[in-house]
C-alpha positions, -999 to +999 in steps of 0.1 A: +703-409+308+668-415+326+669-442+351+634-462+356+626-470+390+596-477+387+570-473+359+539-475+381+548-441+395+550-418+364+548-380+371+519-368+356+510-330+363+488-304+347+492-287+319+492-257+337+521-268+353+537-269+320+556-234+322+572-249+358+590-271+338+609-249+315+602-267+284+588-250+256+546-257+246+559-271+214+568-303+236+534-307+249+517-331+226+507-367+221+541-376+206+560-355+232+551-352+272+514-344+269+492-381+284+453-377+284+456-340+290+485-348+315+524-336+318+535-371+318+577-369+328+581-405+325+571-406+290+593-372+284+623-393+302+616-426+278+617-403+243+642-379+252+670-395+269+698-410+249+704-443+270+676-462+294+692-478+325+667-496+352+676-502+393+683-534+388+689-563+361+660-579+374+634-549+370+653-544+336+643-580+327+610-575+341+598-548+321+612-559+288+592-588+288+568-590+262+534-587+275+552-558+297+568-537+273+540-543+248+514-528+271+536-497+280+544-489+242+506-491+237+494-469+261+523-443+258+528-448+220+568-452+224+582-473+194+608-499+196+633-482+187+632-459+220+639-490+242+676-488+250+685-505+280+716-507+294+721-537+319+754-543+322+754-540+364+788-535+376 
């Protein structure tokens, strides 16, 4: 699970840093965690985790809008599929 708290804020390292993170080269790459020659975590969290949750309903609803989620798909190249939210707040 990878909880979004805000998408503003997004991790991004160097790629030197890569080896700090314990994952293998293999996963730095434009389809994996590598962002304009960046580690980007966010995007790792968004294509790796099995279920999407968000702080609130609200900033759940927020982001899924379709100017919003349209933009962030663009610039991180995350399909459709990938977008599993799970909003039911308790």
């Amino acid at each position: 699970m990878f909880t979004i708290h805000n998408l503003g804020y997004q991790g991004l390292f160097w790629h030197y840093d890569m080896h700090l993170t314990g994952w293998a080269g293999s996963y730095f790459t434009p389809d994996g965690l590598e962002y304009y020659g960046k580690i980007n975590l966010m995007k790792g969290g968004l294509l790796y985790a099995d279920i999407l949750t968000t702080v609130s309903q609200t900033y759940s609803a927020e982001i899924q809008t379709k100017e919003y989620a349209a933009w962030f798909r663009r610039r991180h190249a995350i399909s459709q599929q990938r977008f599993i939210w799970d909003c039911e707040w308790r």
